[in-house]
Every structure is written in structure tokens, then in C-alpha cells.
C-alpha positions in Angstrom: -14.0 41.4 62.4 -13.8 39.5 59.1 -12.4 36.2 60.7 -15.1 36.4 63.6 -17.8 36.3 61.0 -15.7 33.6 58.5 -15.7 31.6 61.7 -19.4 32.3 63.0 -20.6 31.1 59.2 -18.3 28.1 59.6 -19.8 27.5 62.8 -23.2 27.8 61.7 -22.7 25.6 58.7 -21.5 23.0 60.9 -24.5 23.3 63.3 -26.9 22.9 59.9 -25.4 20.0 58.0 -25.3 17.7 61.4 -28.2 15.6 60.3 -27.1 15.6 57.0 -23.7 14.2 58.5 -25.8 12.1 60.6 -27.3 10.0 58.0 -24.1 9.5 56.2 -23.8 5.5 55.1 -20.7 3.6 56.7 -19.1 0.8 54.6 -16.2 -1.4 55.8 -14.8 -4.5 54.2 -11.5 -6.6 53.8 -10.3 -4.5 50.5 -11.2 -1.0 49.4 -10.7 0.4 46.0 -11.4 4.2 45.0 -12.3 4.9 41.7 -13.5 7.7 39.9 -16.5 6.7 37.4 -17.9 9.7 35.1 -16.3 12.1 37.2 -18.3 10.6 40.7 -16.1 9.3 43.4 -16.8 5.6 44.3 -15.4 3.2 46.3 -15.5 -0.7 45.7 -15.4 -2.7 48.8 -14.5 -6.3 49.4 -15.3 -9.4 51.3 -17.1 -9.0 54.8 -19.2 -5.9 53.6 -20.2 -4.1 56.7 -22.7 -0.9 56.0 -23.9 0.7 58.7 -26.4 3.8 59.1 -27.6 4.3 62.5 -29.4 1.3 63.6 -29.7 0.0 60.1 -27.1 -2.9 59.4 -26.4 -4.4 56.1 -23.5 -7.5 55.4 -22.8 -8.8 52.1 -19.7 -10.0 49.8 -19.3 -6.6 47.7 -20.7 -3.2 47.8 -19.7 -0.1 45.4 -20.3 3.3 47.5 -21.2 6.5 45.7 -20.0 8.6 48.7 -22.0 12.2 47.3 -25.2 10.3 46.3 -25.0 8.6 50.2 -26.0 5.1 48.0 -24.4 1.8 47.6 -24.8 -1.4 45.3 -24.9 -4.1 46.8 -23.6 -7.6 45.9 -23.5 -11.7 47.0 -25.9 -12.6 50.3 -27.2 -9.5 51.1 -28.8 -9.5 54.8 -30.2 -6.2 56.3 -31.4 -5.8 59.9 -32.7 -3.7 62.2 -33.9 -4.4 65.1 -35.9 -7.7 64.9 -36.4 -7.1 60.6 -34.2 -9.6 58.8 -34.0 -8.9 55.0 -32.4 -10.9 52.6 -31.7 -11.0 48.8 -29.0 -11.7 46.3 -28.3 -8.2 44.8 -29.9 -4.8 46.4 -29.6 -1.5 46.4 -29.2 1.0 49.5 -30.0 4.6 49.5 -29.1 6.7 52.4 -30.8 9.7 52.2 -34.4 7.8 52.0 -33.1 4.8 54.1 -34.6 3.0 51.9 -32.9 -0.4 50.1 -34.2 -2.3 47.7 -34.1 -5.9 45.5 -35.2 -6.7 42.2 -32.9 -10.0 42.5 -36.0 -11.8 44.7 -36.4 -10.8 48.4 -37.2 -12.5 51.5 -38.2 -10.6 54.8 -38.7 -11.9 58.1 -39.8 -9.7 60.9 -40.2 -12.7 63.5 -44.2 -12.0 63.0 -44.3 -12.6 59.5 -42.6 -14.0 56.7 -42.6 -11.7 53.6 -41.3 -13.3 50.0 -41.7 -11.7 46.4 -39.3 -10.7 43.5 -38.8 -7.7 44.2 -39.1 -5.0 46.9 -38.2 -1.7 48.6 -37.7 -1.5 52.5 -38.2 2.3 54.7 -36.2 1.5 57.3 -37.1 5.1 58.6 -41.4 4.3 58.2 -40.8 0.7 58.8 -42.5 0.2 55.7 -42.0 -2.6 53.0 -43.4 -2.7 49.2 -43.4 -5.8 47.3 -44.4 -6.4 43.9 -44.4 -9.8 41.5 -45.4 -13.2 43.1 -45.6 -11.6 46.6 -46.2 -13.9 49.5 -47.0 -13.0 53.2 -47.3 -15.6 56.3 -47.4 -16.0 59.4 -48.9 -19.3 62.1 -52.2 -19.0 60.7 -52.5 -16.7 57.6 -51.2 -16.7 53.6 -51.5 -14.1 51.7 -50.7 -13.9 48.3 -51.0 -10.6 45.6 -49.5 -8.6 42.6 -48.4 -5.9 45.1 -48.6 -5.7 48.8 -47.5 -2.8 51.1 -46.9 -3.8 54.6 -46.6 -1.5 57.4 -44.8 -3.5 60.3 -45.5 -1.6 63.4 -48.9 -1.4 62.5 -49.2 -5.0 61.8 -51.5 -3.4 58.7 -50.8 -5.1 54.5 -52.5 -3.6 52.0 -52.4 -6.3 48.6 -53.3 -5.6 45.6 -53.5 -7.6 42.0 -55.1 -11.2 42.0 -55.5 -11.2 46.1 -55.8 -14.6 47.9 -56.0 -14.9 52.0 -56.1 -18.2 53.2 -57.1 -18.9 56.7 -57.0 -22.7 56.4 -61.2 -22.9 56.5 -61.9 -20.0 54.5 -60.4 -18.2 51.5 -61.1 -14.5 50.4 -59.9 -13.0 46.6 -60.4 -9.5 45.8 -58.8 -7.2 43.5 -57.8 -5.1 46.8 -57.4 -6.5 50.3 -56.5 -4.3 53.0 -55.7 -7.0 56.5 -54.9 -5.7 60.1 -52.8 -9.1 61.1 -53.4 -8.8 65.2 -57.0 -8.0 64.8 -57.2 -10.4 62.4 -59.7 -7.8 60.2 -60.4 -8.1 56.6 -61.4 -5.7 54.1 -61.7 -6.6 50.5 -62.6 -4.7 47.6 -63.4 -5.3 43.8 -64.4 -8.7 42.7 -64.9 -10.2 45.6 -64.8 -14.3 46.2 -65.2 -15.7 49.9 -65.2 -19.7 49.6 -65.6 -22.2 52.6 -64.1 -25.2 52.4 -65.7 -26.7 55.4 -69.4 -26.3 53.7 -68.5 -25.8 49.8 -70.3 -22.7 49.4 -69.0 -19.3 48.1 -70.2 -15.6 48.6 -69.3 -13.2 45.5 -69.5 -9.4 45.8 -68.0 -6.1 45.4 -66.7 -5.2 48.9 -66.4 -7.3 52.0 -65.7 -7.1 55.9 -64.1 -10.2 57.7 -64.0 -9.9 61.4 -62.3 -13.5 62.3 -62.0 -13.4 66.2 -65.6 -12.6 65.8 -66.7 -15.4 62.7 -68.6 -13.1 61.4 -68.7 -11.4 57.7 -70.4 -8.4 55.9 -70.8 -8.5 51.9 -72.6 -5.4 51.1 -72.6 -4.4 47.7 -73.9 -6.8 45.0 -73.7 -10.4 47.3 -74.5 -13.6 45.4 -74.0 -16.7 47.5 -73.7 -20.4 45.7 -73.5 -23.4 47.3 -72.6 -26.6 45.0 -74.0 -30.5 46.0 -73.2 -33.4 44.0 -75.4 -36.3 44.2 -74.3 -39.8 43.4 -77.1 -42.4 42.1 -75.8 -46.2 40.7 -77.7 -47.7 37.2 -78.3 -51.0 37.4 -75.2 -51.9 35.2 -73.1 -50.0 37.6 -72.8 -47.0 36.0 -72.5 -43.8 37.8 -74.6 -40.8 37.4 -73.9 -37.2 38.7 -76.1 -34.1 39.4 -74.9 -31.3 40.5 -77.6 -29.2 42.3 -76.8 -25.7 42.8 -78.4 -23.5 45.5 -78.1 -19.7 44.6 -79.0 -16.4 47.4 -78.7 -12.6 45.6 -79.6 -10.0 47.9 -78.7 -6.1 49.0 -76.9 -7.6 51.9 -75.3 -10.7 53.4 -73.6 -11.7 56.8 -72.5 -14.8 58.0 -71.5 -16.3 61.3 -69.2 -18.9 62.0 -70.3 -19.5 65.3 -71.8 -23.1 66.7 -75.0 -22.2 64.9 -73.4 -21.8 61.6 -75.7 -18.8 60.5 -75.6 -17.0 57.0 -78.5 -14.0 56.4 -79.7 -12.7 53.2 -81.1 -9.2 54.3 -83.8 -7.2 52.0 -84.2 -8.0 48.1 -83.8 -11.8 48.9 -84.2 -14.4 45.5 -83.5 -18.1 46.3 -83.5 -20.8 43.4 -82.3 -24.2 44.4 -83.2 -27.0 41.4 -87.3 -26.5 41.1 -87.7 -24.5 44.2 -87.3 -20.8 44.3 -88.5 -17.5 46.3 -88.3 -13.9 47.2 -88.4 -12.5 50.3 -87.1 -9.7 52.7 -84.8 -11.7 55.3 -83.8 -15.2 54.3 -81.6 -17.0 57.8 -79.8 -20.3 56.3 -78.7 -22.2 59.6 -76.0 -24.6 57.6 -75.6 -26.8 61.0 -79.4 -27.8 60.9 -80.2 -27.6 57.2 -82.7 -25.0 58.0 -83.8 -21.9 55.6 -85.9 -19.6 57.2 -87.6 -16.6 55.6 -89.6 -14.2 56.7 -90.9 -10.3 56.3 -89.0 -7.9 57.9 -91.6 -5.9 59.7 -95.6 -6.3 59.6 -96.4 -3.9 56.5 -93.6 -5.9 54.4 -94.8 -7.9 51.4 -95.3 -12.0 52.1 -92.3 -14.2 50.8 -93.0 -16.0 48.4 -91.7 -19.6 47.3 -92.2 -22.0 44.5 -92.2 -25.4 44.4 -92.7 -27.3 40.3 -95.6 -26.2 39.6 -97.3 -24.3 43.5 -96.6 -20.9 44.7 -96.9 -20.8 48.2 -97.4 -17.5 50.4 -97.1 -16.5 54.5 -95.5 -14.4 56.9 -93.1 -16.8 57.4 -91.9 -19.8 55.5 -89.6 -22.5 57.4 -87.6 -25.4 54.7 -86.2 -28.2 56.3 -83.5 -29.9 54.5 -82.0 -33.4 54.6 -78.7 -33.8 52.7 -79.3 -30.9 50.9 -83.1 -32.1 49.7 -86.1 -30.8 50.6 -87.8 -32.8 53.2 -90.5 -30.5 55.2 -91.5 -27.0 54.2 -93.9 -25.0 56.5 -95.3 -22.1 56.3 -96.7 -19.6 58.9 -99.4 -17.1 59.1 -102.1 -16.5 56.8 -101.1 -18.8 54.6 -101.8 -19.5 51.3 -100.8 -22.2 48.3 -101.8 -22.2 44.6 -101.0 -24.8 42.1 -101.4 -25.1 38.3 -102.9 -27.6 36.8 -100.9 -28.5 33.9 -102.8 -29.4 31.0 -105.2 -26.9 32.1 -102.9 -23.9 33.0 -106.2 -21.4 33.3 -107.5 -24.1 36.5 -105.8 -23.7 39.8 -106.0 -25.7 42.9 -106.5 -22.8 46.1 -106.1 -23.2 49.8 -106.0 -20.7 52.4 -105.3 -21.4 56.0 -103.2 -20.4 58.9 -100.5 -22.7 59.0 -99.1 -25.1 56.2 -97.0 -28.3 56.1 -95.7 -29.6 53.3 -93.4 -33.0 53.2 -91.5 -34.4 50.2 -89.9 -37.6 49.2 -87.0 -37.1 46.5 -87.8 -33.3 46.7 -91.5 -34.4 45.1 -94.1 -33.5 47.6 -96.4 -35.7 49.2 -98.7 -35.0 51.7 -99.8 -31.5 52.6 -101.5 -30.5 56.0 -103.6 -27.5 56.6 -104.2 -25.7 59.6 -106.9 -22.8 61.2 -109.9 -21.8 58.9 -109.0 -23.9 55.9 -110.9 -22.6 52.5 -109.7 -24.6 49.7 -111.0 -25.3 45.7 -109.8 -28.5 44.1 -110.5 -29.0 40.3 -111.7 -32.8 39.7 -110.3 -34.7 36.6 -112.0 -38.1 35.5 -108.4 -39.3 33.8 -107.3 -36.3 32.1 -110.7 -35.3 31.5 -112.1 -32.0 33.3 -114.7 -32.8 35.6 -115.8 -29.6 37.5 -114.4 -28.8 41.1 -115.2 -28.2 44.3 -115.4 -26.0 47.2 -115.0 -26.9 50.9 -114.0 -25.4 54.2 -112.8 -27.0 57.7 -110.6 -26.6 60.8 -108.1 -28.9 58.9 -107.4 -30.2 56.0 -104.6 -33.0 54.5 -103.8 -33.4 50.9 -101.8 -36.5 49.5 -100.4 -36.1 45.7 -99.1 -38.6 43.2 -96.7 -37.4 40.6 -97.6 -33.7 42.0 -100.9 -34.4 41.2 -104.0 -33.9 44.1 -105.3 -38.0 44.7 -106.9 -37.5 48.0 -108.4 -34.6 50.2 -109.7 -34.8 53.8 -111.4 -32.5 55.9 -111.5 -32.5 59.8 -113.5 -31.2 62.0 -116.9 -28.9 61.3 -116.3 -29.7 57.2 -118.2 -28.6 54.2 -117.9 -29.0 50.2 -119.8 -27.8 47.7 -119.5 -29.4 44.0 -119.6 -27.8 40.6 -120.3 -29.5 37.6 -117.9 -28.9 34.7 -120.3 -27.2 32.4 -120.3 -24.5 34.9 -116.6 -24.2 35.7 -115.4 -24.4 31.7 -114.2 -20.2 30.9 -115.0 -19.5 34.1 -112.4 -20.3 36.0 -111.8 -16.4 37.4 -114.9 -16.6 39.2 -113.7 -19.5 41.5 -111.0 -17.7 43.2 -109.9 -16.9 46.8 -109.8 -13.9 48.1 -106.3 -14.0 48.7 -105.5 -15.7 45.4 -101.9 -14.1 43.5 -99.8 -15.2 40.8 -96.7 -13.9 40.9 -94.5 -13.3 38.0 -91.1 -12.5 39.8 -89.8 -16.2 40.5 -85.7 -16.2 40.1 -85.0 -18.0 36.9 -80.9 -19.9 36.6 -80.4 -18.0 33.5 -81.0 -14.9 35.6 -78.5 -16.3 38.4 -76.2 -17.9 36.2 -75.7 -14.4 34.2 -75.3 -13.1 38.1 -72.6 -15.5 38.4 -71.1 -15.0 35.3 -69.7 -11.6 35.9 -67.6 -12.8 38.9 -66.2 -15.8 36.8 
């Protein structure tokens, strides 16, 4: 009775510890050498190290087994494949029971769908799951990726990066403190100190979290966007020498996308400020088409507040306000729907020149304006100036109206059709200047200042 139980226990144990036998490391070479080191059993193992764990394979010129720890050192060109995973490295370390080997001598990887360098890293041959830390360096045909730290998950075609994260695309380039990248999808999410440039256009998007869809050309910055886009500007002295400018264009909103399609598109969405040299606004949707040099912006529904934009010295107001850029300078500006521009005077900053209308269209030379049209009802109040001396204003209405300035000053005013104008004499106008107001007549104090975007950009930098 007592041998059929001894041998119904061995029987059993032998039944339990088969995958425990099962994952037992194999190591063949030219030499072997058992040793006994602090009382553990060893063996060293010589030129044309073979070790073998199931479909794990692993060559190199020396390995030192520790046969009840299921580990081995390894030593001298060290490749390890499975499968279609190459890894390579001078000096590694395997561990059976975790199928798990890793480098601290510099590793390479190569899974014939990405390359995969850093100076150290771990491979789960089991999870198909590599970590790499220090200088890490992922590519494949069209995407680098560099980091502190990167986990890559191989079947998933999934990396996870993080510490000083670049991906470079060859257009675009995205940093982040965190980047988490689905390779076939080609899907980016980035977190933390966020940074997309374009090359193509020179412009960079800042923020705190970030959604690239590439197949699509499309991209979501929705926490704490800041776009900037940089243009230089060139102009010769007469004795040859060269001057540069450098004319920023910031865009701070609650939300930004933009689309690399044929129409080039970039939207600022609710909270919009603009400043670009003197001209700056605030609106609810701002749509920069890149392609045409076209800003567009508008309200987002009709109980929304006007946008609002600033030129110098005028304030203009509408439902929608179109700017029309050539090499980066303001060319045409129109605006759309109950219209209205203000502009102070500025030796006389109580006195401000007023039109209200349907439609606007302003044109510039050198970013200066110089001609204004007026379209649909036109109310407008001029003040007059003999020299620099006050000289009352007046009053006038028409179907039309054009304005020509000098030096952003009002020279000329012309009224079409059905026109009227009504004068009043300085003595009249002096400390009264409240009562001569439209109705729709608003100064708004809210215009984006660079101190207030520069202190914006600062926190990314």
C-alpha cells in the first residue's frame, strides 16, 4: 500500500512540475566547465553558445548558466531571435523563468518593421514586449522616434516614449513629455509640454495634450493651445546693409485643429486672441487657410459676441471679419455684417472717427492702410483738423462711402448715392465729444498684448 502511494505522489509530482521542466533554459557550446560558486551550481560554456528555450534562440561566444535560478550571463555578440525579432548587444542577461533577457552593454532590435536602438533594455519574449531606457531610438520607412524611455509592444504595433519625446515624420515634428504612437494607424497621442512644428510652413502649435491622426492630416490640441508662426523680412539700406524683422503671428485659444489636406486649414475654436505686429483680435472661431493666406473669423452662432480686431490705432467690429494676406502682410481686410470701425485720434485721444455700415473693405500698402470702402446704410462722424488744430466735425450718411488716409490719418471722404453731412463748429464739439457717438459705438479694452503672448510662450520654452 505504501509503495502505491510513494509512487502515485511521484507520479503526481511529475504531472505538476512539467511546465516548470518546460521552461527549463538549454545551453550548448564547444567547452563546458562546472563550477560551484557560493555554494550554486554553474556551468561556464564556450565558443558557439547555443541557448535555447522553446522558440526563443540565443548565440554568443560565452555564457555562465545558473542551472537552479533557470538564468544565464551572457558574453561576446550576443543575438537573440524568435521568430522574425532579431536582438543584438555585446553583454546581456537571460532569465528563464520571466523569458525575459536583458542589456545594459547598448542594444539593437530589429523586428523587420522597426528598428529599435538604446543603451539599455529588457525583452518579454513571452508578451513580446521590449523596454528601453537612455538615448532610445525607434524607426521604421517613414517615422523616428526618439525618448528617455520607450515601451514597445510588437504585436500591437503600439510604443509608449517617455522623457524628452521627439517623432519626426519628415514634414512635421511632435515633443511631449509622453507620447503614446500606434505605428500601422499611424495615431499620435502626446501628453505634457507639448510642441508640434511644421517645417513646410514654420509655424508651431504648443499645448498640453495632443491627437495626431496622419492618414487623416488632421490634429487636435485641446488643452492650453498657443500657435506661432515666425516670418522674417529682408529690406537692403542704401549702403547695402541688411536689415531683419522678425514678425511673429501668435493664436491662443480653448481649442485647435489643423488639416493637412489641399486646403491647408488650421482652426482656433472659442476664446480666440490673434496678435500679429500692430494687428490683433478676439473672436469665437478664427479658420487660417495657410494655402491662400486667408484668416477668417467669425461668431460661432447668432447670440455670440462680434469679433473684434485692431488695426494701429482702429477697432473694427462685424459678424464676420475676412484678412487677406500677401507674403505674410496685410493686404485687404473685410468685414461683414453690421459693421462697424472706430479710430482714435491721436493727439486727441477723447475724439474718434465712427462709421457704421453693412460691409467694410479695408486695403493696406506695407501693412499701413489706405483706402477704406463702405457699404449699405453708411452713418459715419469724421473730426476735421486745420494742421493739427481741432476744427469741429461732421456728420453724414449715404449708401456708400470711401475713405483714403495718409500716415493713418483721414485726407479724403466721399459719399455716394442719396448723401448727407451735417458740420459742427469746434466750439461745440470741444468736452463734448460723448454726445457725438454712434449708436453702436464700443471701445474695447481686451486687445491681446505680446507681453501677454510672449509670457504664454514662455512657459513652453
Amino acid at each position: 500500500m505504501k509503495s502505491l502511494l510513494t509512487l502515485l505522489c511521484i507520479f503526481l509530482l511529475s504531472v505538476f512540475s512539467l511546465p516548470q521542466q518546460s521552461k527549463l533554459i538549454t545551453v550548448i557550446g564547444d567547452s563546458l566547465v562546472g563550477r560551484m560558486v557560493n555554494g550554486e551550481s554553474t556551468r561556464e560554456v564556450y565558443g558557439n553558445v547555443v541557448l535555447t528555450q522553446g522558440e526563443v534562440r540565443i548565440t554568443c561566444n560565452k555564457a555562465i548558466q545558473y542551472i537552479s535560478r533557470n538564468e544565464a550571463e551572457l558574453i561576446g555578440n550576443v543575438v537573440a531571435t524568435k521568430d522574425t525579432l532579431t536582438i543584438k548587444t555585446p553583454k546581456g542577461y537571460y532569465f528563464g523563468n520571466l523569458e525575459k533577457t536583458r542589456s545594459t552593454s547598448g542594444v539593437y532590435l530589429d523586428d523587420k518593421k522597426v528598428i529599435l536602438t538604446a543603451d539599455s533594455g529588457e525583452y518579454y519574449f513571452n508578451e513580446d514586449r521590449a523596454f528601453f531606457e537612455s538615448r532610445v531610438k525607434l524607426y521604421d520607412t517613414t517615422t523616428t522616434l526618439t525618448s528617455n524611455e520607450l515601451t514597445y509592444y510588437q504585436q500591437q504595433n503600439r510604443a509608449i516614449a517617455v522623457g524628452d519625446v521627439l517623432i519626426f515624420d519628415g514634414e512635421n515634428q511632435i515633443y511631449a513629455d509622453t507620447l503614446e504612437h500606434f505605428r500601422n494607424t499611424k495615431i499620435t497621442f502626446a501628453f505634457s509640454n507639448v510642441r508640434l512644428v511644421n517645417l513646410k510652413n514654420n509655424s508651431e502649435i504648443f499645448g498640453e495634450h495632443l491627437e495626431d491622426y496622419r492618414q487623416r492630416g488632421y490634429s487636435l490640441i485641446d488643452r492650453n493651445p498657443l500657435f506661432i508662426q515666425v516670418d522674417t523680412t529682408y529690406t537692403h539700406n542704401e549702403d547695402k546693409t541688411e536689415n531683419i524683422k522678425l514678425d511673429t503671428l501668435f493664436i491662443k485659444s480653448r481649442v485647435m485643429e489643423a488639416y493637412r489636406d489641399s486646403a491647408e486649414r488650421f482652426l482656433a475654436i472659442d476664446s480666440v486672441k490673434i496678435l500679429k505686429e500692430d494687428f490683433a483680435s478676439v473672436n469665437d472661431l478664427t479658420i487660417f487657410y495657410r494655402n491662400e493666406e486667408r484668416i477668417v473669423t467669425s461668431k460661432i452662432n447668432s447670440i455670440s459676441v462680434q469679433p473684434v480686431l485692431w488695426n494701429e490705432n482702429s477697432q473694427l467690429t462685424g459678424d464676420s471679419i475676412t484678412i487677406y494676406l500677401v507674403d505674410n502682410k496685410i493686404k485687404q481686410l473685410d468685414v461683414d455684417g453690421s459693421s462697424f470701425m472706430l479710430s482714435q485720434n491721436e493727439n486727441y485721444l477723447e475724439r474718434y472717427d465712427q462709421t457704421s455700415s453693412a460691409q467694410i473693405k479695408l486695403f493696406f500698402n506695407e501693412s499701413k492702410i489706405v483706402r477704406a470702402e463702405f457699404y449699405g446704410n453708411v452713418f459715419s462722424i469724421y473730426y476735421m483738423f486745420d494742421g493739427e488744430t481741432a476744427n469741429g466735425l461732421t456728420k453724414s450718411n449715404s449708401a456708400s462711402t470711401t475713405v483714403i488716409f495718409e500716415n493713418n490719418e483721414v485726407t479724403e471722404v466721399k459719399l455716394y448715392k442719396n448723401p448727407a453731412s451735417e458740420y459742427y463748429p469746434e466750439k461745440d464739439v470741444e468736452g463734448n465729444e460723448k454726445e457725438y457717438l454712434l449708436p453702436r459705438f464700443v471701445v474695447y479694452k481686451n486687445k491681446p498684448t505680446k507681453t501677454e503672448m510672449y509670457n504664454l510662450l514662455n512657459k513652453y520654452r
